[in-house]
Every structure is written in structure tokens, then in C-alpha cells.
C-alpha positions in Angstrom: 0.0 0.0 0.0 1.5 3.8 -1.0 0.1 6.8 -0.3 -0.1 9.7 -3.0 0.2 12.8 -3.0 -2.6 15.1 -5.4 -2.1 18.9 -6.3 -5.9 19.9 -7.7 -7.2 22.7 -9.7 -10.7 23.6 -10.8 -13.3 25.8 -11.7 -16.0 25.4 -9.0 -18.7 26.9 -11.1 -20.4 23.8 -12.0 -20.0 21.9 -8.4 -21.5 22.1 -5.3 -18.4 22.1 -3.3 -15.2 19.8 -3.3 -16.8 17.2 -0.6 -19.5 15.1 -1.6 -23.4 16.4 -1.3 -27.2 15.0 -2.2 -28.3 17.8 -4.5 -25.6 17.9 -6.9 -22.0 16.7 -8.6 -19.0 17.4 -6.3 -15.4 18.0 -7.2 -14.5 15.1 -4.9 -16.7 12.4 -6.6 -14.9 13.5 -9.9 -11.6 12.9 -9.0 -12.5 9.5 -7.3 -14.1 8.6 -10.6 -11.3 9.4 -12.5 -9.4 7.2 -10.1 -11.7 4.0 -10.7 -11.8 4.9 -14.1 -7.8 4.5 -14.2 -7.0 2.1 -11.6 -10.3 -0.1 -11.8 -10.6 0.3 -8.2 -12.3 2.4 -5.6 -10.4 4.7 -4.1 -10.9 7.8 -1.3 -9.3 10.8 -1.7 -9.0 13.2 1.7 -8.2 16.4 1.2 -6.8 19.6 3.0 -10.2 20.8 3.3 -13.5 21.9 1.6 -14.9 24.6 -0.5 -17.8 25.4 -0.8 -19.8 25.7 -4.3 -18.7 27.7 -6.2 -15.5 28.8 -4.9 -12.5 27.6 -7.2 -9.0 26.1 -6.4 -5.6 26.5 -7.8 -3.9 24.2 -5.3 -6.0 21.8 -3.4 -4.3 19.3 -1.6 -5.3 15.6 -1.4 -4.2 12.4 -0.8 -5.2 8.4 -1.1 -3.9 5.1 -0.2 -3.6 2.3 -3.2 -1.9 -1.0 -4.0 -1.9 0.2 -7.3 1.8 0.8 -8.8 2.3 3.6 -11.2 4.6 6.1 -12.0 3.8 9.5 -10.4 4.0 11.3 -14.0 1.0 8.4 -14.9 -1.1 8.8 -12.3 -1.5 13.6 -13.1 -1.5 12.2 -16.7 -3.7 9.2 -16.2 -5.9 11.1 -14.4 -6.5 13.8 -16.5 -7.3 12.2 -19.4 -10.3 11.0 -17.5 -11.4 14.9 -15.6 -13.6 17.3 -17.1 -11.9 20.1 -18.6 -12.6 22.1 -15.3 -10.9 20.0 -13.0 -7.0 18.9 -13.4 -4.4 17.0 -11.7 -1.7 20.0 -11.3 1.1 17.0 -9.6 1.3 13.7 -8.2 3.6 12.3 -5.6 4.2 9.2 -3.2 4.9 10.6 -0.1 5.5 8.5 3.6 2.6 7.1 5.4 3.0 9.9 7.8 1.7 12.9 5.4 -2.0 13.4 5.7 -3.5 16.0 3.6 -5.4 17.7 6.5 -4.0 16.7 9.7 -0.3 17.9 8.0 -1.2 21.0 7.2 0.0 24.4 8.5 -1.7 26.7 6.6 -3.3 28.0 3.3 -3.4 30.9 1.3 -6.6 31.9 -0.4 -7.1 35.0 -2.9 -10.3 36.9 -3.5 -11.1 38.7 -6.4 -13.0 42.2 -7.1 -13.8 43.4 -10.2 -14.0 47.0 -9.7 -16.1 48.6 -12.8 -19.1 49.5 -13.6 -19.3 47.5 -16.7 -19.4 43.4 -15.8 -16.6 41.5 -17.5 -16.9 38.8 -19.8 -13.6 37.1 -19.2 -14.0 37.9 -15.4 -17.7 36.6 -14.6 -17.2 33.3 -13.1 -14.3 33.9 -10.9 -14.6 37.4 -9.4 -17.4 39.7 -7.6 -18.1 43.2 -9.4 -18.2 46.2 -7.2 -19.5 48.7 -9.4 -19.3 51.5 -6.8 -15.8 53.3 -6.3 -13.7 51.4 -3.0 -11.3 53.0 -1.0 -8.6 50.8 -0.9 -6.1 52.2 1.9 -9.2 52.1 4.3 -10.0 48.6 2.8 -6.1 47.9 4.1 -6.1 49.6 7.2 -9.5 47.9 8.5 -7.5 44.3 7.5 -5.1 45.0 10.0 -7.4 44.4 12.7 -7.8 40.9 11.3 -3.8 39.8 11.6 -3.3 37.5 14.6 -4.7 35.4 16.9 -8.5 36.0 17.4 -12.4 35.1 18.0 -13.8 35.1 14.2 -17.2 33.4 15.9 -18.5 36.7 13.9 -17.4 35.6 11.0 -18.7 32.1 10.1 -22.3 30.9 8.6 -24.8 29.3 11.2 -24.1 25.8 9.5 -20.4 26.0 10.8 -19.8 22.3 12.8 -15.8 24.0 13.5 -15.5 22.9 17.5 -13.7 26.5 18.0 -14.2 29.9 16.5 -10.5 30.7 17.3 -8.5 31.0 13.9 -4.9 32.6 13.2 -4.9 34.9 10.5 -0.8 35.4 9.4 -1.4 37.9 6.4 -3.5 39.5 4.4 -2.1 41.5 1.1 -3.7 43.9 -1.7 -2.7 43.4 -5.1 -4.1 45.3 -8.2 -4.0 44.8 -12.4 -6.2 47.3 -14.2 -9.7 46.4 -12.6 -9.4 43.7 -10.7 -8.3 44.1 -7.2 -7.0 40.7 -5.3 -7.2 40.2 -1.7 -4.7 36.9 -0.5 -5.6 35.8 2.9 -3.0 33.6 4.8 -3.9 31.5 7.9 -3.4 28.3 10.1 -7.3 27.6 9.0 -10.8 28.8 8.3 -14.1 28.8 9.3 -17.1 28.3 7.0 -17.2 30.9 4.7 -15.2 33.0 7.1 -13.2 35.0 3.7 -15.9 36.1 2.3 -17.8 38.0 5.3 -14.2 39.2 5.8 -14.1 40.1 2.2 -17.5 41.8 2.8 -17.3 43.3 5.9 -13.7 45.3 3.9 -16.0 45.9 1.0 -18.5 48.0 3.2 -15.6 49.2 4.9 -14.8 50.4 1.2 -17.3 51.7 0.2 -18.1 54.2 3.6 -21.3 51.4 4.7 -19.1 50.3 7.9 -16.4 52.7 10.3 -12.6 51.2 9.9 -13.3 50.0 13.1 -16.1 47.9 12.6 -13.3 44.9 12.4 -12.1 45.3 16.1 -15.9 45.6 17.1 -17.0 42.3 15.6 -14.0 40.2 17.0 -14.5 42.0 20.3 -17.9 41.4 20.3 -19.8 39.5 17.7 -23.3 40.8 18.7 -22.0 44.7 18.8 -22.8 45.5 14.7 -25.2 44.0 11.9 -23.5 40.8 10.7 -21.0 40.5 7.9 -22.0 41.0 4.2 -21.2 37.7 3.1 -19.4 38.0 -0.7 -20.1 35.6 -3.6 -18.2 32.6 -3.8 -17.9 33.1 -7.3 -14.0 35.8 -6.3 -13.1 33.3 -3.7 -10.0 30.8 -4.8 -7.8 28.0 -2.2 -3.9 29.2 -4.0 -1.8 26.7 -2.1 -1.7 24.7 1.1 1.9 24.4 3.0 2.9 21.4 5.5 
């Protein structure tokens, strides 16, 4: 028995999340079709984490356990002959029996996208949200500050969250612009359920003069203390890369 290592991409659009649900296709059953469809054999994949539908990934992690003997290059290749074009094997390992996708992991980077025009984008629509009022962006960074560290982010997760503690580590957060589009990279230890985008929201209000700069400290402070988080479309959000 080996364990392998997966690096996956995809465009969420058409999925209802990475993990497996009743009311739709998931990018998870995919892959472990792909995987019966090359090996002949079922196969589980874990991975790093989830996203939720929608949301897209450059650099999911994942791993599975198989008697099956290929060559790492065959099993990226093998597997993506069988993927839809939205979803693709970026690299394949064998790593030790000690390397677990989530229980290894020390953090992840995640971007979010704004398109900030008034007129939507054609090559931009599935994978970023459109602001169409004006944003300012040095209040947008300032606010994010507030976010860097240790801290309660109960305020910022969905009612559906089943996370056993609301206390997440947020390393950095960066702003990054080309022409329109304004990127937002969020680096932690780990995150709630859709706990970027109301931080994502919550800096968009910020933005655009709905909340003070403040309202940040307020909410980790005291969740109950201001209106809950504008919660932004899944549609910007994106998992970059997941380091062990």
C-alpha cells in the first residue's frame, strides 16, 4: 500500500463544493471517478479541506492510499485524461505514510477577487465579484489590520459552521491590483465556513463608507456589537496553495 500525494485545480462553477453532497456533482466524486476509471478500483481521496460551491482552487491538496503501482507522472497524466476540462491533476507524488492532507497542514493561502467597474466582464464573470461603486482601498487595508493574529472570528462564520472553535490565526493578508481587478490573498493556520468572504464583505462595506474602519475590532471583540458581515459571492473566492 502507498500513499499519493494530489495537487488539484478547478473551476468550482459547475460543483456544489469539493466534498460530496445530495443535491448535486462534487469536485471530490470526480476525482475518485477518475481514479476507478484508471485504476479499476475504488479509491478515497481526503483532502486539505473543503470549498464550498462555487468557490475555485488552484492548489487543493489531497491524498489516497492504493496498491496500485504507477509512476507518479502516470497517475497527473492518467488522471486527467479522464477529468472534465474544469478540474485537473496539477502533480502527483508518493509521499510517507506519515503525510496526511489535513491533519499535515499548517496553513493556506486563499485569494479573492473584485472586479471593480461599472461594466461586468466577460472574461471575469465566473471567478470574481463586481463592485461597481468606487472602493477605498487604503481604508479597505487599514481595516484588515485588525484581522492579523490570533482571534475570536465566531462573527465571522455561517450558522451551518460544525468547526469545534471559532479561534482561527490569520498570518497575512495583502492587496494586489491589475487594471480592474483588485485581489485580496488571505494567509492563515485555518478557516471557518465561509469566514473570507464576510471578511471580504465586511472590507468591502468598509470600502465603500457602509461600515467605520473600526467595525473589524468591534466584531472580533464582540460579535453581537454590529449587523452581521455582508457575506461576498463565492464566485472571487479561490484555495492558492496549502503548505505542510
Amino acid at each position: 500500500m502507498v500513499r499519493i500525494k494530489l495537487i488539484v485545480a478547478y473551476d468550482g462553477t459547475n460543483y456544489v463544493g469539493w466534498q460530496y453532497q445530495p443535491n448535486g456533482i462534487s469536485v471530490q466524486q470526480r476525482l475518485e471517478q477518475a481514479l476507478r476509471d484508471l485504476t479499476g478500483i475504488a479509491h478515497t481521496v481526503y483532502s486539505s479541506g473543503r470549498t464550498d460551491s462555487g468557490v475555485h482552487a488552484r492548489g487543493m491538496v489531497c491524498h489516497l492510499d492504493t496498491e496500485k503501482t504507477l509512476p507518479e507522472t502516470a497517475w497527473r497524466e492518467g488522471l486527467n485524461r479522464f477529468l472534465p476540462d474544469d478540474i485537473a491533476v496539477r502533480h502527483a507524488e508518493q509521499v510517507d505514510q506519515q503525510f496526511h492532507a489535513r491533519f499535515s497542514a499548517r496553513g493556506k493561502r486563499y485569494r479573492y477577487t473584485i472586479l471593480r467597474d461599472s461594466v461586468r466582464s466577460p472574461l471575469d464573470r465566473t471567478d470574481s465579484w463586481q463592485v461597481k461603486k468606487p472602493l477605498d482601498v487604503e481604508k479597505m487595508q487599514q481595516a484588515a489590520l485588525s484581522f492579523i493574529g490570533r482571534h475570536d472570528f465566531a462573527a465571522f462564520r455561517t450558522s451551518g459552521c460544525s468547526a469545534g472553535t471559532t479561534i482561527r490565526e490569520i498570518f497575512s493578508i495583502t492587496f494586489s491590483g491589475e487594471d480592474s481587478l483588485l485581489h485580496i490573498d488571505v494567509c492563515g493556520s485555518g478557516f471557518l465556513r465561509n469566514m473570507i468572504r464576510m471578511m471580504v464583505g465586511t472590507l468591502v462595506q468598509i470600502g465603500r463608507g457602509k461600515r467605520p474602519v473600526d467595525a473589524i475590532q468591534s466584531l472580533l471583540a464582540d460579535p453581537g456589537s454590529a449587523p452581521s458581515p455582508l457575506t461576498a459571492p463565492a464566485k472571487g473566492l479561490c484555495l492558492m496553495e496549502v503548505w505542510f
